[in-house]
DRENPA-3360 file (N, C-alpha, C; in nm, 2 decimals, always signed):
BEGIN
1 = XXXXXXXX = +5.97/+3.74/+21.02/+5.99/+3.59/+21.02/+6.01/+3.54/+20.88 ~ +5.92/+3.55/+20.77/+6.00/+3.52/+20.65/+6.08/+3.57/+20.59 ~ +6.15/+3.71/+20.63/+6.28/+3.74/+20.59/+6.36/+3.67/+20.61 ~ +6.36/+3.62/+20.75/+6.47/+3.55/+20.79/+6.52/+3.40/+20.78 ~ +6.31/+3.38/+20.73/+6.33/+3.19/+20.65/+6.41/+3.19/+20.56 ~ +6.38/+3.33/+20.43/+6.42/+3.35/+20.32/+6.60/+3.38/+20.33 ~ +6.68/+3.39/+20.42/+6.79/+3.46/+20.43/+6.88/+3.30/+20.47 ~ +6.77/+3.22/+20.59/+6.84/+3.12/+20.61/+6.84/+3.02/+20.44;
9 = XXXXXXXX = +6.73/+3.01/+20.42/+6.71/+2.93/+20.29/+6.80/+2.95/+20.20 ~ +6.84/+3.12/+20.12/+6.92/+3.11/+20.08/+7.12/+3.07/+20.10 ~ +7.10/+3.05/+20.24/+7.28/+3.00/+20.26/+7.26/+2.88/+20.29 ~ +7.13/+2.81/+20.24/+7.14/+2.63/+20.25/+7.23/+2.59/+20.10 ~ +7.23/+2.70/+19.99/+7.25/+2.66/+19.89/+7.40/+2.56/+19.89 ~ +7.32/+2.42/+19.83/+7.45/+2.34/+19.85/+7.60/+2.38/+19.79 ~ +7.67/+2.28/+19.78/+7.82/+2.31/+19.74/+7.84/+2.38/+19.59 ~ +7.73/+2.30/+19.54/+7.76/+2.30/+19.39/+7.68/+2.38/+19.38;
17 = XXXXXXXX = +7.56/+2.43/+19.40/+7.46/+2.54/+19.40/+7.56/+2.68/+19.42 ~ +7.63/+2.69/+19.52/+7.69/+2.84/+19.57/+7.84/+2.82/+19.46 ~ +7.88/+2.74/+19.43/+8.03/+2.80/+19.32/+7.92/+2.80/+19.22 ~ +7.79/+2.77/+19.16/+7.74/+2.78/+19.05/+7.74/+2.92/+19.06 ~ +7.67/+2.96/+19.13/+7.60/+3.12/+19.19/+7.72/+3.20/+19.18 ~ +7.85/+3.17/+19.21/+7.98/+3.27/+19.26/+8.05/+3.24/+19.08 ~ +8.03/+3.17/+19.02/+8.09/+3.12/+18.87/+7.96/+3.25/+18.75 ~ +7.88/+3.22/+18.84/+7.78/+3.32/+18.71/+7.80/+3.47/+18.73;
25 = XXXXXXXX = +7.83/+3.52/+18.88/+7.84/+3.68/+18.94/+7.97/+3.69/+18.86 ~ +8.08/+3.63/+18.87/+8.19/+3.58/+18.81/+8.16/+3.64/+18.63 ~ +8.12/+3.58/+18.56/+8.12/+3.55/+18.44/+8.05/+3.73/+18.42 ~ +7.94/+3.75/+18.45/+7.91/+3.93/+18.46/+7.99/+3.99/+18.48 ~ +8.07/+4.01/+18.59/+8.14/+4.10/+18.61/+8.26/+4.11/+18.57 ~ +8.31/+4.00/+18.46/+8.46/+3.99/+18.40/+8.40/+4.02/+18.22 ~ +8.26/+4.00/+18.24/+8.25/+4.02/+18.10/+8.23/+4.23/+18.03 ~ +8.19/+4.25/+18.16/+8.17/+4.42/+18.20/+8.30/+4.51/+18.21;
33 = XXXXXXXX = +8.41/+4.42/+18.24/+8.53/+4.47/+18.32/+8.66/+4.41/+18.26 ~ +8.75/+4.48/+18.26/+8.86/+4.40/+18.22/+8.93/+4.35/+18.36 ~ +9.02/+4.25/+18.36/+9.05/+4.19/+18.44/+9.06/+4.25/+18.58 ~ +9.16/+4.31/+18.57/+9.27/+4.39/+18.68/+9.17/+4.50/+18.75 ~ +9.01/+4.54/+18.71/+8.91/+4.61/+18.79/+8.85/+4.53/+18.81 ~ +8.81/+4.39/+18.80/+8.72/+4.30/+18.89/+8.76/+4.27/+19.02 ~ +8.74/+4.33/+19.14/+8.71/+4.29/+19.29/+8.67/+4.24/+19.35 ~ +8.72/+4.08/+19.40/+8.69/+3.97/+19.43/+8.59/+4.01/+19.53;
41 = XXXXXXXX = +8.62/+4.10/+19.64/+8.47/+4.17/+19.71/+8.37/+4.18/+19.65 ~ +8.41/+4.23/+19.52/+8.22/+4.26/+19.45/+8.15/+4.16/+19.41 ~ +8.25/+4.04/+19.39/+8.18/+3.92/+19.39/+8.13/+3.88/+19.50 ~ +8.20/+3.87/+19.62/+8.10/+3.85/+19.76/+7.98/+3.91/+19.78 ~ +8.05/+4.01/+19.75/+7.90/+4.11/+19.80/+7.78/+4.09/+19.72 ~ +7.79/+4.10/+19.59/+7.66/+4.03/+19.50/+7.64/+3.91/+19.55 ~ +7.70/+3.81/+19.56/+7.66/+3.71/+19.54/+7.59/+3.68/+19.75 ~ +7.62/+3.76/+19.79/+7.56/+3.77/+19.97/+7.64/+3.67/+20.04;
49 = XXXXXXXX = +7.77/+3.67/+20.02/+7.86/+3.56/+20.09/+7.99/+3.67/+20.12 ~ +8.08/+3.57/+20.24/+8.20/+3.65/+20.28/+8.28/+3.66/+20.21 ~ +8.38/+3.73/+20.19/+8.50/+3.70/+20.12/+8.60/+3.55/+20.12 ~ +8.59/+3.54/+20.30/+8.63/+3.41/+20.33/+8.57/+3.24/+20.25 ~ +8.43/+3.29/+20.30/+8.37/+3.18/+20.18/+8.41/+3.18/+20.05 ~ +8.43/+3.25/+19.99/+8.44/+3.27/+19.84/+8.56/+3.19/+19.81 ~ +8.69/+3.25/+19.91/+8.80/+3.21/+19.89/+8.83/+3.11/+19.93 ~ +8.73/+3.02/+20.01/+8.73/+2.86/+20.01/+8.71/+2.80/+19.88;
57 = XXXXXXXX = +8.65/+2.83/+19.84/+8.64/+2.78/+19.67/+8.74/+2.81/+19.60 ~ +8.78/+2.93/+19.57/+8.89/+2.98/+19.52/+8.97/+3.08/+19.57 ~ +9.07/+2.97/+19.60/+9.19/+3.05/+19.66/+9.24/+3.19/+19.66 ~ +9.24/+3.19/+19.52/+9.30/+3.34/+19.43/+9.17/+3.39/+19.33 ~ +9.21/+3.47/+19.31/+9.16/+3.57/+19.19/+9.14/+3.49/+19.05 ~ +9.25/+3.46/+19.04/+9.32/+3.39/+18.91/+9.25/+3.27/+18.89 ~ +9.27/+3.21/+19.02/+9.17/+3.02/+19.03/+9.02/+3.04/+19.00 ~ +9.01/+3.19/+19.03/+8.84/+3.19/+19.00/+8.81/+3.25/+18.86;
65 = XXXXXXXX = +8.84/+3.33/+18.81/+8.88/+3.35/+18.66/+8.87/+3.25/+18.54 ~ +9.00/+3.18/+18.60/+9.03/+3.03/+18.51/+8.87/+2.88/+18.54 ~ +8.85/+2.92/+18.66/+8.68/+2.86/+18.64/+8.58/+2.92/+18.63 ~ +8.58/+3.04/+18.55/+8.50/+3.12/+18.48/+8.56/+3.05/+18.37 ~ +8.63/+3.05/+18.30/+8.67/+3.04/+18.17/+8.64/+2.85/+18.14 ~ +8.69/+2.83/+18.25/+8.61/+2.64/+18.24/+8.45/+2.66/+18.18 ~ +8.42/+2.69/+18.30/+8.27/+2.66/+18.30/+8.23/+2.68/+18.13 ~ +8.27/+2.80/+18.13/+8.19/+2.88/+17.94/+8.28/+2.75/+17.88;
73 = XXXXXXXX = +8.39/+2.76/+17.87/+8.41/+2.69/+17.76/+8.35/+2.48/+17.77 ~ +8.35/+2.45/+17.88/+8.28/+2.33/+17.88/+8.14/+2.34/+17.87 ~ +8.09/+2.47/+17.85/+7.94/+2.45/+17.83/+7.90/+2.46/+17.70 ~ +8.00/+2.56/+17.62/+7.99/+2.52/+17.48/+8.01/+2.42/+17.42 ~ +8.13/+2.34/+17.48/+8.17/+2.19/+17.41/+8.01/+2.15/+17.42 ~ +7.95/+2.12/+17.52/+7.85/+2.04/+17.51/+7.74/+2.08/+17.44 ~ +7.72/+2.20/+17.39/+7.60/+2.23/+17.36/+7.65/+2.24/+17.19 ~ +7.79/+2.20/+17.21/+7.80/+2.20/+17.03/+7.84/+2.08/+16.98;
81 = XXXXXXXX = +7.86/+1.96/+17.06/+7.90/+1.87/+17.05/+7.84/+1.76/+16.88 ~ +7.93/+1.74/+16.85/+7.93/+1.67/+16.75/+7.79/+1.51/+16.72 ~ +7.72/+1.50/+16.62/+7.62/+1.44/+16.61/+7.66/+1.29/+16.57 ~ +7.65/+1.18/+16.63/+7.72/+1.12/+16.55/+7.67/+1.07/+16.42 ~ +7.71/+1.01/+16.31/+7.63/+0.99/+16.17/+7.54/+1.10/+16.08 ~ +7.56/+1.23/+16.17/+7.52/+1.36/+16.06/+7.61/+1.41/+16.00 ~ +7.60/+1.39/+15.87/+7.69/+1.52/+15.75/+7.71/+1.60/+15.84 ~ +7.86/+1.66/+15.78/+7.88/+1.74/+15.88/+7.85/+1.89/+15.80;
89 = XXXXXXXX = +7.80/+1.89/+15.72/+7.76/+1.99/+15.61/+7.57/+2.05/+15.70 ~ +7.56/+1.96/+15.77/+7.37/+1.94/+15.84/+7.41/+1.99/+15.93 ~ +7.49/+1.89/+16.03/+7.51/+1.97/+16.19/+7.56/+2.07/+16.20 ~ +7.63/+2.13/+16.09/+7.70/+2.26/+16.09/+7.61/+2.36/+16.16 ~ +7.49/+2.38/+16.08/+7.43/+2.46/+16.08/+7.28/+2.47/+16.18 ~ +7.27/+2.31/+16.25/+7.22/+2.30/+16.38/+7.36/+2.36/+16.49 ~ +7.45/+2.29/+16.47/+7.53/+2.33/+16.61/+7.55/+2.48/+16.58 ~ +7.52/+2.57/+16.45/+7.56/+2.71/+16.50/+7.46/+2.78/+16.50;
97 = XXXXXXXX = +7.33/+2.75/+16.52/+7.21/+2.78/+16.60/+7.23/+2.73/+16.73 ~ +7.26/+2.64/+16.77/+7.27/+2.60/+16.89/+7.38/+2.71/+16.97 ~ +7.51/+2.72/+16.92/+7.61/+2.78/+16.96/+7.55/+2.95/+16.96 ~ +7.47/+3.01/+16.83/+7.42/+3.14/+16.81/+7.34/+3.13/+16.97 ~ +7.28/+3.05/+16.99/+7.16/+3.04/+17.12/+7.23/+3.09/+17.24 ~ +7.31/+3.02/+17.23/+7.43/+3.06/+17.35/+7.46/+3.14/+17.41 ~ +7.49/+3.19/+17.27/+7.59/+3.33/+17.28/+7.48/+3.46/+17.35 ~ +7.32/+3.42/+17.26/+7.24/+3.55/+17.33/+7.24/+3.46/+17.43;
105 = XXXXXXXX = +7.18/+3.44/+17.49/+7.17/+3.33/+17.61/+7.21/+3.42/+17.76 ~ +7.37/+3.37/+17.69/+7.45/+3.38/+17.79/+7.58/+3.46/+17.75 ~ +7.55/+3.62/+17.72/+7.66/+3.70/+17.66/+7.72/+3.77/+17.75 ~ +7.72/+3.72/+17.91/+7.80/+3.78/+17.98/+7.89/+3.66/+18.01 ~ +7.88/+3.56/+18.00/+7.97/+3.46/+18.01/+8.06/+3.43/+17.89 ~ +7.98/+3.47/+17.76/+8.11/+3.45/+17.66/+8.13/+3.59/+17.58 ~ +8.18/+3.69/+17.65/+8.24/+3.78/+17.69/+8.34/+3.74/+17.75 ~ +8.33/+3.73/+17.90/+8.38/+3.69/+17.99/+8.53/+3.60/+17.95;
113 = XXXXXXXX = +8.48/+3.50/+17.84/+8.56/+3.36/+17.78/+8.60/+3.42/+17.71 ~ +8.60/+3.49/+17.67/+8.70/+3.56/+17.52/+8.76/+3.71/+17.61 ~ +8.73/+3.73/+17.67/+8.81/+3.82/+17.78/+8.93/+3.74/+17.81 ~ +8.97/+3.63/+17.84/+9.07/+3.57/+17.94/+9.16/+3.59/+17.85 ~ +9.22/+3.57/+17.70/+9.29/+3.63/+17.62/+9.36/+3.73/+17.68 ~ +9.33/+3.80/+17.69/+9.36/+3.94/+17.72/+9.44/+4.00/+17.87 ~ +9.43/+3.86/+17.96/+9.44/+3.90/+18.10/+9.60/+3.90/+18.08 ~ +9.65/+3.92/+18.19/+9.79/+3.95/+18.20/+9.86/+3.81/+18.25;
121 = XXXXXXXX = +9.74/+3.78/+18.31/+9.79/+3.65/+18.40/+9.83/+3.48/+18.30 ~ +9.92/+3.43/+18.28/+10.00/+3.33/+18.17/+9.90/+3.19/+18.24 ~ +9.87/+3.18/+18.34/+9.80/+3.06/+18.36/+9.65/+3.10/+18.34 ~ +9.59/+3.18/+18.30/+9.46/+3.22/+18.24/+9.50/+3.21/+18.16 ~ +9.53/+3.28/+18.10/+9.56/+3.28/+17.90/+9.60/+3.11/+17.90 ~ +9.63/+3.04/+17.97/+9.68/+2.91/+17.92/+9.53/+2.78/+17.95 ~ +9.48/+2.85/+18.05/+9.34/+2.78/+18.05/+9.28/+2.81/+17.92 ~ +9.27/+2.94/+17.87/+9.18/+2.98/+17.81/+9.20/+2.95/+17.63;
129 = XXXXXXXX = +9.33/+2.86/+17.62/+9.41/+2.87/+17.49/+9.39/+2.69/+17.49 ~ +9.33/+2.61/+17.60/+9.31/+2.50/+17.61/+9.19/+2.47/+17.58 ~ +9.10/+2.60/+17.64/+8.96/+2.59/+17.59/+8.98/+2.59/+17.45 ~ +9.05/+2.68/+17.35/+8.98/+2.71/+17.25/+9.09/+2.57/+17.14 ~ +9.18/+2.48/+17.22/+9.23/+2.37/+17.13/+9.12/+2.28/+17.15 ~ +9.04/+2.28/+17.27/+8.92/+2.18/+17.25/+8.80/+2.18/+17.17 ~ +8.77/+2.33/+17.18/+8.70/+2.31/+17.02/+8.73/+2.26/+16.89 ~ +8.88/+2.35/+16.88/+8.98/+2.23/+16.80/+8.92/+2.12/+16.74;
137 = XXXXXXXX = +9.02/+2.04/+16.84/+8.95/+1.94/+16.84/+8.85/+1.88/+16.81 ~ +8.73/+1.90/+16.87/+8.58/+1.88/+16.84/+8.56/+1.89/+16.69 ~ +8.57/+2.00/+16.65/+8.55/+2.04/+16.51/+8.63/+1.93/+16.38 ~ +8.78/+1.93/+16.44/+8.85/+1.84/+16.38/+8.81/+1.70/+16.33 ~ +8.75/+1.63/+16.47/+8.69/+1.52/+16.50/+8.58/+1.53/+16.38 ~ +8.48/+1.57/+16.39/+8.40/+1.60/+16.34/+8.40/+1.57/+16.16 ~ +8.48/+1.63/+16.12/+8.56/+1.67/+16.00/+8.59/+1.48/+15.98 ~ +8.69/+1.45/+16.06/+8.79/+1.34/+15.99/+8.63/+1.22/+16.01;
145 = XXXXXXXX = +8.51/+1.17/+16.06/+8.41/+1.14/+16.10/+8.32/+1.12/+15.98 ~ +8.36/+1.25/+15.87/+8.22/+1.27/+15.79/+8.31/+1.18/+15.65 ~ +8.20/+1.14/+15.60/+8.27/+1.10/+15.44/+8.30/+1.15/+15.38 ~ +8.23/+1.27/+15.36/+8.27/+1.42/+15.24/+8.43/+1.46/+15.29 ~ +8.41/+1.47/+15.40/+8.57/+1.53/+15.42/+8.69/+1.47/+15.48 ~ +8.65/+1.33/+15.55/+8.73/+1.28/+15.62/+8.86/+1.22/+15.58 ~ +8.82/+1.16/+15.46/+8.94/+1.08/+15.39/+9.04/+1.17/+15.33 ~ +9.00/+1.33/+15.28/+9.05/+1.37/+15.23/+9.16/+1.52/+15.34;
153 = XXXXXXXX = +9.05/+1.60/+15.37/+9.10/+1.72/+15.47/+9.15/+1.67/+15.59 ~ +9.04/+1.61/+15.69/+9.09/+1.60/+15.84/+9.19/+1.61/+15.84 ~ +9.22/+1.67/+15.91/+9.38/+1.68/+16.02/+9.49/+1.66/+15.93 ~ +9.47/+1.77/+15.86/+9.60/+1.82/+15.76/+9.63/+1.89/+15.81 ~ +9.77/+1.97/+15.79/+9.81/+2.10/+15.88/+9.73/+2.22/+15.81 ~ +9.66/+2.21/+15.65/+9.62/+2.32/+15.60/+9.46/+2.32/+15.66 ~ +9.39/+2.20/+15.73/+9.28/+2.21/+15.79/+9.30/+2.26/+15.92 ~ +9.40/+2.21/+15.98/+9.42/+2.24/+16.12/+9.41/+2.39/+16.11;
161 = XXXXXXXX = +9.49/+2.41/+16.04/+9.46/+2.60/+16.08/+9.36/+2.68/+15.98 ~ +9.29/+2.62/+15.90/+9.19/+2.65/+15.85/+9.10/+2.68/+15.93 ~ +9.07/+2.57/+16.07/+8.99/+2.53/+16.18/+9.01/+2.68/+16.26 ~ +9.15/+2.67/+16.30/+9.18/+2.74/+16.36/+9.14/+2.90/+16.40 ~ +9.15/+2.93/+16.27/+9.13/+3.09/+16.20/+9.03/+3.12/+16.20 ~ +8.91/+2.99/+16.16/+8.73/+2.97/+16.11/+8.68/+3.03/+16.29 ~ +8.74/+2.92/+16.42/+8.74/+3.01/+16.50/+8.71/+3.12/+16.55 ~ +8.87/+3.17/+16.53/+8.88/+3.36/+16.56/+8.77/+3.44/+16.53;
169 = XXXXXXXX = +8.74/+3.37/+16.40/+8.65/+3.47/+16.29/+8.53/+3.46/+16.32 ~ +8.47/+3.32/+16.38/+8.36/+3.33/+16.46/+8.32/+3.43/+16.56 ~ +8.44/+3.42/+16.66/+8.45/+3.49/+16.77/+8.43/+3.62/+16.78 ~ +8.51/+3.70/+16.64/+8.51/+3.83/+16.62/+8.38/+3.84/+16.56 ~ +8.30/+3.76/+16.48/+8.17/+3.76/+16.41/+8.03/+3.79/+16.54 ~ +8.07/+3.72/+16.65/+7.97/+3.66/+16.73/+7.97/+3.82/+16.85 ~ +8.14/+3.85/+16.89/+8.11/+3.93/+16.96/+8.06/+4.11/+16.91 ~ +8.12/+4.12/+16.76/+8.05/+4.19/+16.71/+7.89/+4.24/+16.67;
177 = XXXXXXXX = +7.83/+4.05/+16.66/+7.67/+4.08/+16.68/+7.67/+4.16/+16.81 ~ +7.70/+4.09/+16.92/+7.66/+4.11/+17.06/+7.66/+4.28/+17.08 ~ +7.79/+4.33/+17.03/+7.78/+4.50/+17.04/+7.66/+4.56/+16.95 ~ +7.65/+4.53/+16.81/+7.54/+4.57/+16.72/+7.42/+4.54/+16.71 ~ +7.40/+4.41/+16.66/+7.27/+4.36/+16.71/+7.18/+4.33/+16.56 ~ +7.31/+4.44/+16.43/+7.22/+4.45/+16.30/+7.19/+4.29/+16.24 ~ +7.27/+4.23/+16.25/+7.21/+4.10/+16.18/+7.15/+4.00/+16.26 ~ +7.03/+3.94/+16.22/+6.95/+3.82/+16.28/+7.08/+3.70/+16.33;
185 = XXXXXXXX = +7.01/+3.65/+16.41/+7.07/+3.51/+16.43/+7.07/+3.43/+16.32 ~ +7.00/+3.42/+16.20/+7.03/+3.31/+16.12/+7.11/+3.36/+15.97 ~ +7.18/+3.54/+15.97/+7.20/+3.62/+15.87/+7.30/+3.56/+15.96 ~ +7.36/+3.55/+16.06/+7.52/+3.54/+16.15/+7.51/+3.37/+16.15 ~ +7.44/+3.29/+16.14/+7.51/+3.15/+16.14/+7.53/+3.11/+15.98 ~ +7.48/+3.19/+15.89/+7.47/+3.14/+15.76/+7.59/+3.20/+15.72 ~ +7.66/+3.29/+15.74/+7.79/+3.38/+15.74/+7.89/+3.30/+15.77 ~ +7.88/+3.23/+15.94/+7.99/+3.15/+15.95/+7.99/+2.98/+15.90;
193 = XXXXXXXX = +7.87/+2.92/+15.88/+7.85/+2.81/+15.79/+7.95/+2.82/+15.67 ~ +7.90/+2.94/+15.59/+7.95/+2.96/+15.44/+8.10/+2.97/+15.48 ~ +8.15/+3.03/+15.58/+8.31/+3.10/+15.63/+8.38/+2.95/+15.59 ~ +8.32/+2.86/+15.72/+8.38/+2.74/+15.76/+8.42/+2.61/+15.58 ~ +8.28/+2.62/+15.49/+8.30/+2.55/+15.44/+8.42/+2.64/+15.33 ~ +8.41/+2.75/+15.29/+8.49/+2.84/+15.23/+8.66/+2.80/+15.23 ~ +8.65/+2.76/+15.36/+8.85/+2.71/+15.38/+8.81/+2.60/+15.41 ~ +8.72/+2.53/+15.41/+8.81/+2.37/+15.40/+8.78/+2.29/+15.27;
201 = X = +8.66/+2.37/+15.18/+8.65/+2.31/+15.08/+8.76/+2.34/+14.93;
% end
């Protein structure tokens, strides 16, 4: 009898509860795998739902992927989001503790987000090239906002791709901890601090 409470209980999980649950099996198993071996099955099967279910939410392979790649990249926007009326020389280095937190956190999901790169599929890579103009952005914003830098760098083309690059080099910096592990979290945010002011100052 409470197997069976427990079995109904778990398929109460509402709408937004079961794509959360099918978005996180998601983010594991694309961050473990390269694209073209993840088996939308294995996502059913983990996550104890039909195939059919699954594919109610997402149609395709691809649709589910590309909201894998949402979810990470809208979770970072928010967790790095811009302070308003802090130097941007201060928040730098709160948002990349915050961003560092993340990454251990949640390093099957940003894997996962820096996997989509790589897929074959042109409307993933196009989700995934939107996520990373939104950080863009953010960062940009950010920049043209502060007084040290706003009047002068923001949104020049030699900042824009200063931004751009500071990026990559995060990305390659962050998933490199993830494989190694040799430097602390605050030996890896003080690296990319120093990176970021390095090209735009």
């Amino acid at each position: 009898m409470p197997a069976n409470q427990g079995e109904r209980t778990r398929r109460r999980l509402s709408t937004g509860e079961r794509r959360e649950q099918l978005l996180s099996v998601g983010a594991k198993l694309f961050s473990e795998s390269p694209y073209d071996d993840v088996w939308i099955e294995q996502v059913a099967e983990i996550a104890g739902v039909s195939r059919g279910l699954l594919y109610h939410y997402f149609p395709t392979k691809r649709d589910f992927f590309a909201a894998v790649v949402e979810r990470e990249s809208e979770r970072m926007l928010r967790m790095t989001a811009a302070v308003p009326g802090m130097p941007v020389r201060e928040q730098l280095t709160a948002g990349l503790d915050t961003y560092l937190a993340y990454v251990q956190a949640h390093a099957h999901g940003f894997r996962a987000f820096h996997r989509a790169d790589a897929a074959g599929d042109q409307a993933v890579r196009r989700v995934y090239r939107q996520a990373l103009a939104a950080q863009e952005r953010q960062i940009l914003a950010a920049l043209a906002a502060d007084p040290e830098f706003g009047s002068v760098f923001a949104g020049t083309p030699r900042v824009r791709l200063a931004v751009r690059g500071w990026l990559a080099f995060t990305t390659a910096v962050c998933l490199e901890w993830l494989r190694d592990g040799e430097l602390t979290r605050e030996q890896v945010r003080d690296l990319c601090a120093r990176a970021l002011l390095g090209v735009i100052v």
